[in-house]
C-alpha positions in Angstrom: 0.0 0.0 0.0 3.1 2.4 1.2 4.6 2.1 -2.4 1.4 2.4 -3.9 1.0 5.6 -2.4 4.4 6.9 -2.8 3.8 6.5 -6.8 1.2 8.6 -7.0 2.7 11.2 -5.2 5.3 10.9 -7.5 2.9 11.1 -10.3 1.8 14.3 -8.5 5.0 15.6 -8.1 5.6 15.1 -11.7 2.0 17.2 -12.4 3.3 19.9 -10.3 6.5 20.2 -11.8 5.3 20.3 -15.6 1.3 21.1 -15.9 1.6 20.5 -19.5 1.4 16.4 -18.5 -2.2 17.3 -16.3 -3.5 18.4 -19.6 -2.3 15.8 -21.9 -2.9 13.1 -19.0 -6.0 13.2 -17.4 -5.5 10.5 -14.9 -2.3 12.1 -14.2 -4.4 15.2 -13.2 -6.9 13.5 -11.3 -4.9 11.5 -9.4 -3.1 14.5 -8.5 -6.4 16.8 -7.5 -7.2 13.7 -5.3 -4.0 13.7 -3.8 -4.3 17.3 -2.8 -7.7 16.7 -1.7 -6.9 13.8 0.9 -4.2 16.5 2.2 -6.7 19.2 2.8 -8.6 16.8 4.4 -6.1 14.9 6.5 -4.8 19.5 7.5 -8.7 20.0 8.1 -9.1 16.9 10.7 -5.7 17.8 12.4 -7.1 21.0 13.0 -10.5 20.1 14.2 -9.0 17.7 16.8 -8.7 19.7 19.7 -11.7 21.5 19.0 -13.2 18.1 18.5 -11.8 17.0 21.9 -13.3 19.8 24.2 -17.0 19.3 22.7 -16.9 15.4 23.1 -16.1 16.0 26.6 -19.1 18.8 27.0 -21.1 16.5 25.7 -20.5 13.0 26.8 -20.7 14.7 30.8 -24.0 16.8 29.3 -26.2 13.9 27.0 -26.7 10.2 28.1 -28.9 9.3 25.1 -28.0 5.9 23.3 -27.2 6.4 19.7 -29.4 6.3 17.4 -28.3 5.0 13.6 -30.7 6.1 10.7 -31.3 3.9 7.8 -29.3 5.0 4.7 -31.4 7.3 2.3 -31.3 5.4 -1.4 -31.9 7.7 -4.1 -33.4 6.7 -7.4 -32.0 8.5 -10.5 -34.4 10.4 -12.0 -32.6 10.8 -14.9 -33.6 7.2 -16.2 -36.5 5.4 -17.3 -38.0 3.4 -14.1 -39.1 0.8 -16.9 -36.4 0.2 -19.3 -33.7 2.5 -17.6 -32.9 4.3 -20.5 -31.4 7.9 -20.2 -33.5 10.5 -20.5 -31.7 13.4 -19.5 -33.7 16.7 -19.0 -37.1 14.9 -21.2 -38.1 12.5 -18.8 -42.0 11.8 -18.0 -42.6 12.3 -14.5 -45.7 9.9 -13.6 -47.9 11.0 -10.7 -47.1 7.2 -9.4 -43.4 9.3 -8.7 -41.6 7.5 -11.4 -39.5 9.1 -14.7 -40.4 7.5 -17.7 -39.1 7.6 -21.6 -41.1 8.5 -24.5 -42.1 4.8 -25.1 -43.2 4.3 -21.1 -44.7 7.7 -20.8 -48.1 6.3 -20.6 -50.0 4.4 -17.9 -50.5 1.6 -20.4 -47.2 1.1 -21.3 -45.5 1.1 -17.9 -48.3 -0.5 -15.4 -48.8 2.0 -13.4 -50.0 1.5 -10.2 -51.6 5.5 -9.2 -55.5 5.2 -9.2 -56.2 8.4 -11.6 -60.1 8.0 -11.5 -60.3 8.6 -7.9 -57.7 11.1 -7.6 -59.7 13.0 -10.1 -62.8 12.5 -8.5 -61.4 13.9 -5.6 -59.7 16.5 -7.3 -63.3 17.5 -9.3 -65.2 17.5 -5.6 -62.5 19.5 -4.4 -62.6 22.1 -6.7 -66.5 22.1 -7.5 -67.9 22.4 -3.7 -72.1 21.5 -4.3 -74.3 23.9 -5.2 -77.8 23.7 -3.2 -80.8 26.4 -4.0 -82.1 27.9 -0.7 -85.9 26.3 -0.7 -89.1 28.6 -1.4 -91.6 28.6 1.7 -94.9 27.7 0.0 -97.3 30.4 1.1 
């Protein structure tokens, strides 16, 4: 791992010393703007750990709650086609069942959807249309 390492800083030594290779060498340029990344990173944490060191002791004495892990958020890409996952890019068919679709899959038909449009547009008509009732005439 050390010498694996110690090439790329090489490599990134090499980038610094003639920028001319960054251009023609792409992975030569992104090995290097990971390089300097992981060292901002590594300055950033050495900073932050006495600061660190004085809140963790605030608030281990202060809080006594258990920890609590959340579940991981998984994101679908909306920039495919829930149905045949073909790229769509900024043309996409959003459903009202939430998913993106193509222009083949764009219709209910053609991608089962699942939303019940008939009575969310029943609801949506009483909604918008309250009922109408005639005050009644007193028969003299």
């Amino acid at each position: 791992m050390a010498a694996v390492v110690e090439a790329l800083e090489d490599m990134a030594v090499t980038v610094r010393l003639w920028p001319a290779v960054a251009y023609r060498n792409a992975i030569s340029a992104k090995i290097h703007t990971d390089l300097e990344d992981r060292r901002r990173r590594a300055r950033l944490v050495g900073d932050d750990q006495g600061r660190q060191g004085r809140h963790r002791a605030r608030s281990a004495s202060a809080s006594t709650d258990p920890m609590v892990e959340e579940a991981p958020v998984v994101k679908a890409a909306p920039n495919r086609c829930a149905e045949c996952r073909k790229k769509v890019g900024l043309l996409g068919f959003a459903c009202r069942c939430g998913g993106t679709f193509c222009s083949v899959h764009r219709y209910a038909e053609k991608h089962a959807c699942d939303f019940d449009f008939k009575s969310a547009d029943r609801e949506q008509i009483a909604k918008n249309n309250p009922l109408v009732v005639a005050p009644k005439i007193n028969k003299i």
